[in-house]
Structure formats: structure tokens, C-alpha cells
C-alpha positions in Angstrom: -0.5 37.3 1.6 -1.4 34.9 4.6 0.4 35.2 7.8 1.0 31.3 9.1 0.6 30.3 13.0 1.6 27.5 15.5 -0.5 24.7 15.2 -1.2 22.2 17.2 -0.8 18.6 16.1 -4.2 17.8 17.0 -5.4 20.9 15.2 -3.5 20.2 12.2 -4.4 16.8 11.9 -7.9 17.0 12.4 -7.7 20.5 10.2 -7.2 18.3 7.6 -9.6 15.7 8.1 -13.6 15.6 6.3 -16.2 15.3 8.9 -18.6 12.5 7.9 -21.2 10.4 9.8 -20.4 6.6 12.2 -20.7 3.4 11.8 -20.2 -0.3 13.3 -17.4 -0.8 14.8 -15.3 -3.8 14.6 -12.5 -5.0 17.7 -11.5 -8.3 16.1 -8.2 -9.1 16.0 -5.9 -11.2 13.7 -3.6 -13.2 14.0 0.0 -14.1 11.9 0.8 -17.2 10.0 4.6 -18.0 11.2 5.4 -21.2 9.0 7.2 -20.6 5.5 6.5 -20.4 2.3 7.1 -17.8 0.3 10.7 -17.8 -1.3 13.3 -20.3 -1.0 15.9 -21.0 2.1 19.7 -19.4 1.9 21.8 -17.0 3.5 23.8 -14.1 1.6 26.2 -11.3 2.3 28.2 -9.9 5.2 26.6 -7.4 7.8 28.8 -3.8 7.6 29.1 -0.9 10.4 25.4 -0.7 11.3 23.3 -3.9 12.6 19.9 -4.7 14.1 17.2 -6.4 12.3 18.9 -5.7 8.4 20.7 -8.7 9.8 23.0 -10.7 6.9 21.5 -14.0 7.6 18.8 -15.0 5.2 16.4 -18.0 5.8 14.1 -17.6 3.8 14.3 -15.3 0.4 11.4 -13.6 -1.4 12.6 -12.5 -4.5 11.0 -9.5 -7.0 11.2 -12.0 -9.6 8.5 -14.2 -8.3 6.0 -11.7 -7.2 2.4 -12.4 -8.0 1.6 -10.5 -11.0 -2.0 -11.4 -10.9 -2.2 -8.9 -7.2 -3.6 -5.2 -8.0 -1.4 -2.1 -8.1 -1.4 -0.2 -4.7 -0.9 3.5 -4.8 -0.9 5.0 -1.5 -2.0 9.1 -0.2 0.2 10.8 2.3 -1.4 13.0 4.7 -0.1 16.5 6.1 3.7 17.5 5.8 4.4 13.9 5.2 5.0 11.9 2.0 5.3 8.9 0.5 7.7 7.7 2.9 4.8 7.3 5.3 3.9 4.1 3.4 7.4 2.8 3.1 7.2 -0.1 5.7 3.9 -1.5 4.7 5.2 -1.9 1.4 8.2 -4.0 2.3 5.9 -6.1 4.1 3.8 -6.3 1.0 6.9 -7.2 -0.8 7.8 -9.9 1.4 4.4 -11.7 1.2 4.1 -11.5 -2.7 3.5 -8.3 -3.8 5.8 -6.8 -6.6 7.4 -3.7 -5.2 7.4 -1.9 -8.4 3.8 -2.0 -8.3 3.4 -0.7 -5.5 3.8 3.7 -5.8 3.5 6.7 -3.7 2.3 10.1 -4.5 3.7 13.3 -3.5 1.4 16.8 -3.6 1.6 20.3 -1.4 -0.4 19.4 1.7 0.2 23.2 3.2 -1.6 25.2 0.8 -2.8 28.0 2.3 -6.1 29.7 1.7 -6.7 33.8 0.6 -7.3 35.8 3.5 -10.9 37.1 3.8 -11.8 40.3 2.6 -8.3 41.4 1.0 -6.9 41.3 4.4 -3.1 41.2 4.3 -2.5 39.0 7.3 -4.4 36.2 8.9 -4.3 32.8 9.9 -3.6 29.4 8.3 -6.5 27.8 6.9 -6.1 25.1 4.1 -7.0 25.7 1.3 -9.1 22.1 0.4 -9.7 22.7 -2.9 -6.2 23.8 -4.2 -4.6 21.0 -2.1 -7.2 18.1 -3.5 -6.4 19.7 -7.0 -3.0 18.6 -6.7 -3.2 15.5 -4.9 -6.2 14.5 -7.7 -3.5 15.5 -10.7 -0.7 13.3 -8.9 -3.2 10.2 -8.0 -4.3 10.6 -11.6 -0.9 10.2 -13.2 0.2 7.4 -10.8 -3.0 5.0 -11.8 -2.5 5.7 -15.5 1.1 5.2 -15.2 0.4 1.8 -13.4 -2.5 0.3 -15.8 -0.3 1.1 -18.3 2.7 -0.4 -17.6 0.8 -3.9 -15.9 -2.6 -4.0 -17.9 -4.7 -4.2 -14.7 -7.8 -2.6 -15.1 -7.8 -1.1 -12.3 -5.8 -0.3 -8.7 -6.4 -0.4 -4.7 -6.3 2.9 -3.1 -5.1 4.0 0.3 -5.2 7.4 2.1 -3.8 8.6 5.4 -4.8 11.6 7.5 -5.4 14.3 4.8 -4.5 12.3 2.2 -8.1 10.2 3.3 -9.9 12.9 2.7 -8.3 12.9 -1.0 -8.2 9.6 -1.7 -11.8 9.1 0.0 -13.0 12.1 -2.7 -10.9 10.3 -5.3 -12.5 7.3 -5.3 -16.0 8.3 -5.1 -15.9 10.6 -8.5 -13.6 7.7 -10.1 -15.0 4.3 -8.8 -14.1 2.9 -12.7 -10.6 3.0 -11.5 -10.1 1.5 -8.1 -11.3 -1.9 -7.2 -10.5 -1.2 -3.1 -9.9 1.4 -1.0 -8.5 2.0 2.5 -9.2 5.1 4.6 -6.6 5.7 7.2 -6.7 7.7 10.4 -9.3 9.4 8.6 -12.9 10.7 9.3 -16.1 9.0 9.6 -17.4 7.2 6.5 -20.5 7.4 6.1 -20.8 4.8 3.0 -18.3 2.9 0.7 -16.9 5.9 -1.4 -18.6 5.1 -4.7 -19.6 1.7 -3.8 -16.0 0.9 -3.9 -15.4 -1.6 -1.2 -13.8 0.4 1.7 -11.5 -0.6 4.9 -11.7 2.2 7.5 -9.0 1.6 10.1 -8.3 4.0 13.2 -6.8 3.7 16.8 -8.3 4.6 20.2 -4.5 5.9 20.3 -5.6 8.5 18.1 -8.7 9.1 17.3 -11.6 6.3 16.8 -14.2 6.4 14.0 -16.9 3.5 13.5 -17.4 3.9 9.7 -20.4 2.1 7.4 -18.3 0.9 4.7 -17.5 -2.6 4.0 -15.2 -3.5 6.8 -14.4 -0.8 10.1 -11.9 -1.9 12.5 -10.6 0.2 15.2 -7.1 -0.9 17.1 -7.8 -1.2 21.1 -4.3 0.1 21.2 -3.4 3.7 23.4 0.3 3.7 21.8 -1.1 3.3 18.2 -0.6 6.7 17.3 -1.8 8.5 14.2 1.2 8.0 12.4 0.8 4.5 13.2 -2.1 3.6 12.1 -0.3 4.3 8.2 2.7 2.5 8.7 2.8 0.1 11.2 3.1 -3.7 11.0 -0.7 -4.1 13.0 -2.1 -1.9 10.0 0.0 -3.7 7.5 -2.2 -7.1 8.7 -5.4 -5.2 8.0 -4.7 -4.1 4.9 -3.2 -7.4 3.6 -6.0 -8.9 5.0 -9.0 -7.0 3.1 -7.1 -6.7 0.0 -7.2 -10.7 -0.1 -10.2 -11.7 0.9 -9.2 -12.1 4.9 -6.4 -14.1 4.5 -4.0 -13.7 7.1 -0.2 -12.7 5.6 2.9 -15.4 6.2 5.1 -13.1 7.6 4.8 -10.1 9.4 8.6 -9.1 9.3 10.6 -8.2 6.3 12.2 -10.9 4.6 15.4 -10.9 2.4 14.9 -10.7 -1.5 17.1 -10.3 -4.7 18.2 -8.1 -6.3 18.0 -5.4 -4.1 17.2 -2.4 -6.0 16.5 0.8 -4.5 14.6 4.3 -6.2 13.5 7.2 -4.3 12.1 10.8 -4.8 13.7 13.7 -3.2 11.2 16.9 -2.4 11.3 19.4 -0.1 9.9 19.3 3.5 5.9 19.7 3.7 5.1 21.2 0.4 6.8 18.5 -1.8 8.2 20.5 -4.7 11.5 19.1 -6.6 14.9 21.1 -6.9 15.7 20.3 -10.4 19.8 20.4 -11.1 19.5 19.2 -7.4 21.9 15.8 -6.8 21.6 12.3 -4.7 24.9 11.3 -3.9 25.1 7.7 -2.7 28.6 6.7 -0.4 29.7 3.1 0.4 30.6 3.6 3.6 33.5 2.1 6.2 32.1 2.6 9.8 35.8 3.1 11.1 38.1 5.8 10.9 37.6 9.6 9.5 33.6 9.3 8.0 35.0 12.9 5.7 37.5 10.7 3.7 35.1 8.5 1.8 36.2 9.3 -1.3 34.0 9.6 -4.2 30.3 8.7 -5.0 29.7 5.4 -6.3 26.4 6.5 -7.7 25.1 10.2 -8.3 21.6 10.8 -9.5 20.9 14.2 -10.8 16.7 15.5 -9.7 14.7 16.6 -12.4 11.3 18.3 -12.6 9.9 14.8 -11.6 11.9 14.8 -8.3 12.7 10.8 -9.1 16.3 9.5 -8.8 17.7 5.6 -9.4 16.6 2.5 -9.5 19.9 1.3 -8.8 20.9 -2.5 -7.4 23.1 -1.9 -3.9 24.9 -4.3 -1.7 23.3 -6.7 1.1 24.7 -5.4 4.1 26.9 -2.8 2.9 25.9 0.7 4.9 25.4 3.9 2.7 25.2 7.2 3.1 22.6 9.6 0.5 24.2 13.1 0.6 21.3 15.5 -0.9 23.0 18.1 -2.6 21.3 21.1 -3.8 21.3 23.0 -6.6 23.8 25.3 -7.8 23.7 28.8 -6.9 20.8 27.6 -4.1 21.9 28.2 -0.3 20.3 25.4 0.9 22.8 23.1 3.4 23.7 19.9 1.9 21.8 16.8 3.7 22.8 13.6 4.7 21.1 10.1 5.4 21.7 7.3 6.9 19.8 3.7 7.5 20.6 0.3 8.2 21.6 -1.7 5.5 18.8 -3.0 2.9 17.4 -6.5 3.0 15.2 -6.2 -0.1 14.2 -3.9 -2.4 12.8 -0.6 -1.0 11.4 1.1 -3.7 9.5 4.4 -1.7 12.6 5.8 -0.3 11.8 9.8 0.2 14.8 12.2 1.3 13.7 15.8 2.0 15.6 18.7 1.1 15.4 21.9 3.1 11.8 23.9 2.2 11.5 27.3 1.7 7.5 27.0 2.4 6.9 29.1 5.7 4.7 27.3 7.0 6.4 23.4 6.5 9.5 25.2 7.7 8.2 27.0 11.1 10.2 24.6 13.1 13.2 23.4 11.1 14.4 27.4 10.7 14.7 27.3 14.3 16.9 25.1 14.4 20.8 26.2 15.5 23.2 25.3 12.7 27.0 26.0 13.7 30.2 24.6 12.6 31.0 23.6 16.5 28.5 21.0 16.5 26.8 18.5 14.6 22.9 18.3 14.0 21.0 15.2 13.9 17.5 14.4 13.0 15.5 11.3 14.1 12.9 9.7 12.2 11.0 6.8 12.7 9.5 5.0 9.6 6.8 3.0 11.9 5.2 5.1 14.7 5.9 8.0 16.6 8.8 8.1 19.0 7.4 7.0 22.7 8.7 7.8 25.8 8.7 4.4 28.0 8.2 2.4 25.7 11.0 3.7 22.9 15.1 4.9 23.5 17.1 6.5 21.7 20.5 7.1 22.8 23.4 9.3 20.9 27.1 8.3 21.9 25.0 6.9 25.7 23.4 10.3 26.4 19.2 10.1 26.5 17.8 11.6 24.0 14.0 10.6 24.3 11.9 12.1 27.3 9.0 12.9 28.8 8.6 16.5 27.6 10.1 15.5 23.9 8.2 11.5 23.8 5.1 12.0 25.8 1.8 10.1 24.8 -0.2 11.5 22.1 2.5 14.5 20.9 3.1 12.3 17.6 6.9 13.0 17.4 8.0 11.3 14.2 11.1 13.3 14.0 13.0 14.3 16.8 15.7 17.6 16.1 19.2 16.5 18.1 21.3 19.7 18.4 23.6 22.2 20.9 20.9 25.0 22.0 22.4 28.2 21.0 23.5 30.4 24.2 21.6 33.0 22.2 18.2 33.9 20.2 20.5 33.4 17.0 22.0 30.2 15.8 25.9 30.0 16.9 27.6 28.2 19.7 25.7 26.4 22.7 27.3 25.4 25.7 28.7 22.4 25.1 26.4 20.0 27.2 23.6 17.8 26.6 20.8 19.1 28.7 17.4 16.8 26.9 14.1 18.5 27.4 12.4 20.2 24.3 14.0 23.0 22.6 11.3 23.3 19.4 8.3 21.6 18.7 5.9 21.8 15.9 3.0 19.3 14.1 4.5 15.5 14.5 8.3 17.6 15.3 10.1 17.8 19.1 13.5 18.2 20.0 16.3 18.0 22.6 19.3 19.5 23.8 22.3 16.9 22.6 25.8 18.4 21.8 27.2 16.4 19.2 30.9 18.0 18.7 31.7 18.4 15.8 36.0 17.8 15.8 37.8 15.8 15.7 35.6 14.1 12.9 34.4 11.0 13.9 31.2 8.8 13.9 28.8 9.2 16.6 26.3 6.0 18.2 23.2 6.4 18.0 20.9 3.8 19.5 17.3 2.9 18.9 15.6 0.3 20.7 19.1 -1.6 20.8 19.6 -1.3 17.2 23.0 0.6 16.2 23.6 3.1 13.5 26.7 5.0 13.1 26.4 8.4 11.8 29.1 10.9 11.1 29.6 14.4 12.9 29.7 16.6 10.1 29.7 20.3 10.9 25.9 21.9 10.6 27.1 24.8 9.9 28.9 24.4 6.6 27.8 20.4 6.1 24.5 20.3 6.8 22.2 18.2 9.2 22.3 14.2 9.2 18.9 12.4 9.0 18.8 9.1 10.9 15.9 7.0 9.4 15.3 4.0 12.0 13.2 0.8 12.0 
């Protein structure tokens, strides 16, 4: 038995993280080729209910069709209580400069294993347990590189790890050099030589925590809001990464262009320890942003989870907005889940929806959460960096829900839990009013007091960075939380 404590995100992170020795350091910076080329000009489609940057107007198209076989497979390492998700925005960046998205694949593995307590002790604090976790990550890495070579007769693949997943893929390459022609280490720990002699790109942020590694290329961001999430999935790392994987050529476009078909494919685990709910269903809605959001009638796609946690591909709709309603299995009490995003430009091929966990530690915070039919429950999530007070806002129906004590500098809140504080230590009714602040927190988690009523049923405005998405009230209690997955 272990007992599980609060950690800090700092402590977690860095938990996680293989102490090796410095390096050189490299400041240059890059720069972005604007003119086009890639694709042909048009336009498609109409833009539905939710708008922002999935705008319907198409200049320029970078179809799947004419991706450049000839480019490597990528497979990409999540770190701690994330998962492949965490690479989701790079790759459509990928996609839009040439890359073919179905090359490009995610792994998913337990990243909260803990270790036995010492000396038969009953209780005791969380420690990872490295060897169990690298086990699994190792087995899934495995299978994704011999699923790739297969199915595109490259002889080998380039290799990327964040945060714990680093230390994995950092391992990982150096007992299977054969396999990976590059590798990327990612908010990771100091390098002390190219993993194998596989040539290595070590990227980290004096945002988060700078390393000066000796592999073939180090380069730290001279950016203090380039947190550690950040330095995975943002459009500055994305440039890096483009740029050592082709020999320092500088990508055409650093924003997400359209494409066609647009097919989408996904994975559903559970929160932190990534396990799949087998009999578990995706339920994908066509939605009309006006009116009663409960009368949508049925499905126009269900997927049912099996032991691989995989649902779709599927083609969807330029700028049609959906709703994924995560339904779990029968007989388990799990709430439903739903998700919302803006509508799809191109392809997106790494979409991860997390059902509820029953690990307790990857669910410390979420079970605090107050579920009641009165009011609705949100959760935020950003798919680039951290939220950041000052700089980021987030607004639900015009009420603040970013501040300093939920936002600040350095907390790394990539989700952000909207809900009615209970008036008591167990869930139920709140008070009815939006106070803000922090009501939980955990590792890369916050929170803030934000009553969402939950009748009459309507949809509810939620803002980012003056980009809209309309998501429905639906009763936490009975219906489940709604995950809002911006930028």
C-alpha cells in the first residue's frame, strides 16, 4: 500500500526528470518564412456557432494527400499526468508544412506509478517508481515505431520526449539507436552527450527551467512566460523542432493552415494513469449553437473503446461545431463527459479525451471537485501553454475567470476547474455567486469560484483571448463536467 501526498508542480516535474551533466548553450533565434507555397489557394465551408482562428476562409490549402512521404515518422513521449494531447499543436503545424498527419503518433503510458514503501511499511509517500513507469512507456514506444516502419517502410523514426517522458525517450534512444534517426529532449534534464550518438535537440526555457546540454544542437528560449508546458507544444518550439529535423530550414508557416479531408481519430484514457475503459463510448454531436443545447438529437457518429483505447478516423465538417460526449461503461459510476473545441481546419489526428480516473493520486484534485445538479462544471484547457494571468483571459458568460492567485507566473495551470464552491466540506449547492480566487490546486491544475446555473438549459460564453466557444450548461451532478479545449 502507498499513501499519496500533495505535490508541488515543481516537485513533480522535476521528480520526474534524470539528472545529467551541462553543456553549450545556444540563444539564437529564428525566424518564419511568410510567403506561400505549400498547397493551392481556395476557400471552403461556412463558419458555425464557435469562431476565432478555425476561421472558414481558406487561402491557402495543405492537403493529406500531398504530404511528403519521403519525411521520417515522429512519435512523440508525454511527460507526467499528461498525454499525447500535449503534442497535438505541433503536429498540425507539422501537417501544414508537409508532414503527413498519419505519421505522426503519440504514446500513452501510466506516468503515476508509485513505488513500494520501504521496509513493508504500510503508508508513506509518493515516490515514482522509474523503472515500472519506463517499462511501460518503453512497451508503448516500442509498439508505435514497429507499427510505423511497418506501415511506411522507413527504416527508422525521430523521437521526442517531454518532461518525464525525456527521461524515457532519452533512455529509449540510447539502448535502441538502430531505430531513431533524431531525437528531441524537451523540458528535460541535462544531456550530457547525444543519447546513442543519435543526433539530439535539447530545448528548454529560462521560463522553466534552463539546461545547456552537449548534444548536437542546445537552445534555450530567453522567454519568462515559456512555461514548461510550453516548451512541448508551442508554436516557438514547433520552429525548433522543424528546424533540426530538416537540416535548419526555417518552416513556411507558422499557423495552421486548412487541408482536406478533414479526418479526425483520437484515444480516450483516463486522467494521469492512461488506462482504457473498454465497452466505454465516444459520442460525436453536430451541434446548433442556438436554442436548448439538451435537444440535439441523436449521435451522428458513436465509437465504442476497446482495450486499445483508439476510436475513429472519421471525416467531419469544415466549420461545423461538435460536441464528443465520453460515455462510460456500463455498470461504471463514472459521470459522462463532454467536449468542446472550435471547429477543425485540417485533420487532427492526436485528439485525447480523458475520462474520469480512479488512480488516487492523478485524481487528488479532480475528486475535489463539487458536482451538483444546480450548477454546471467547466474545465479549461489550453493545448499551447499554461493559462497566464496578464497576459491571457478567459471569461465565462463576462465574469473573470483567470487571476492572479489561479494564473500567476510559474504555477503551470493547463487546466483551470470552473465551478460553484460548495457552502460545505461536501459537494452540493454553493451560493450562487461567482467569487474567482483558487478553490483547488494540484500539479499543472487551479481553479476558481464561477457559478454556471444550471436551468433553464442554455449555452454559456466562454471567452479566450477573444476567441468564442459556446458550451452548454449541463447539470454536473447527473451530466457530468464540460471540457473546453482552447487554442
Amino acid at each position: 500500500m502507498t499513501k499519496t501526498t500533495h505535490l508541488t508542480v515543481r516537485g513533480l516535474i522535476w521528480l520526474t526528470l534524470c539528472p545529467v551533466l551541462a553543456c553549450n548553450e545556444d540563444d539564437g533565434t529564428s525566424t518564419i518564412d511568410q510567403s506561400p507555397a505549400i498547397g493551392t489557394a481556395g476557400t471552403s465551408g461556412a463558419t458555425a456557432g464557435n469562431s476565432g482562428n478555425t476561421s472558414a476562409a481558406c487561402p491557402v490549402m495543405v492537403n493529406d494527400a500531398d504530404c511528403d512521404k519521403t519525411r521520417r515518422p515522429i512519435v512523440f513521449v508525454h511527460g507526467t499526468v499528461a498525454n499525447g494531447e500535449s503534442f497535438a499543436h505541433p503536429a498540425l503545424l507539422l501537417a501544414s508544412n508537409g508532414y503527413c498527419p498519419d505519421r505522426i503518433r503519440a504514446v500513452e503510458y501510466h506516468s503515476l506509478i508509485a513505488a513500494p514503501c520501504a521496509d513493508g511499511a504500510a503508508t508513506c509517500a509518493f515516490s515514482l517508481d522509474r523503472e515500472a513507469t519506463y517499462a511501460g512507456a518503453k512497451l508503448a514506444i516500442d509498439q508505435a515505431i514497429a507499427k510505423l516502419l511497418a506501415e511506411t517502410g522507413a527504416d527508422k523514426v525521430d523521437l521526442l520526449g517531454h518532461s518525464q517522458g525525456s527521461g524515457h525517450g532519452s533512455r529509449y534512444t540510447g539502448e535502441n539507436p538502430d531505430k531513431v534517426a533524431h531525437y528531441v529532449h524537451l523540458a528535460g534534464g541535462q544531456l550530457e552527450v547525444d543519447p546513442g550518438g543519435v543526433p539530439t535537440l535539447c530545448l528548454s526555457s529560462t521560463g522553466d527551467r534552463p539546461v545547456t546540454c552537449k548534444t548536437t544542437q542546445n537552445f534555450t528560449f530567453q522567454d519568462e512566460t515559456l512555461d514548461h508546458a510550453a516548451v512541448s507544444s508551442s508554436t516557438e518550439s514547433f520552429v525548433e523542432i522543424f528546424k533540426f529535423l530538416n537540416d535548419g530550414k526555417v518552416p513556411q508557416y507558422d499557423t495552421v493552415q486548412c487541408g482536406d479531408p478533414i479526418t479526425l481519430e483520437g484515444r480516450a484514457p483516463t486522467f494521469g494513469d492512461n488506462t482504457f475503459l473498454p465497452g466505454s463510448k465516444v459520442e460525436v454531436y453536430e451541434l446548433e449553437t442556438t436554442g436548448n443545447p439538451t435537444m440535439r438529437g441523436a449521435p451522428t457518429k458513436s465509437f465504442e473503446i476497446g482495450a486499445d483505447g483508439n476510436f475513429g478516423p472519421w471525416e467531419a465538417h469544415r466549420g461545423a461545431t461538435y460536441e464528443f460526449k465520453l460515455v462510460p461503461p456500463p455498470g461504471d459510476s463514472r459521470r459522462p463527459r463532454h467536449i468542446y473545441m472550435q471547429p477543425f481546419t485540417r485533420s487532427d489526428r492526436l485528439l485525447r479525451f480523458n475520462f474520469e480516473t480512479k488512480d488516487s493520486t492523478a485524481s487528488a484534485t479532480s475528486k475535489q471537485v463539487n458536482y451538483a445538479d444546480s450548477h454546471a462544471v467547466f474545465v479549461a484547457r489550453r493545448r499551447q501553454k499554461a493559462f497566464l494571468f496578464g497576459r491571457d483571459t478567459l471569461t465565462v458568460d463576462g465574469f473573470a475567470a483567470i487571476n492572479e492567485l489561479n494564473a500567476a507566473a510559474r504555477t503551470v495551470t493547463c487546466a483551470l476547474y470552473l465551478y460553484d464552491k460548495s457552502l460545505t466540506e461536501l459537494p452540493g449547492p454553493g451560493d450562487g455567486v461567482s467569487m474567482g480566487g483558487s478553490i483547488i490546486k494540484g500539479t499543472f491544475v487551479n481553479s476558481a469560484d464561477v457559478f454556471m446555473p444550471s436551468s433553464p438549459p442554455a449555452f454559456m460564453k466562454v471567452v479566450f483571448n477573444g476567441v468564442t466557444t459556446l458550451v452548454p450548461n449541463w447539470s454536473s451532478g447527473s451530466g457530468g463536467m464540460s471540457l473546453v479545449l482552447l487554442d
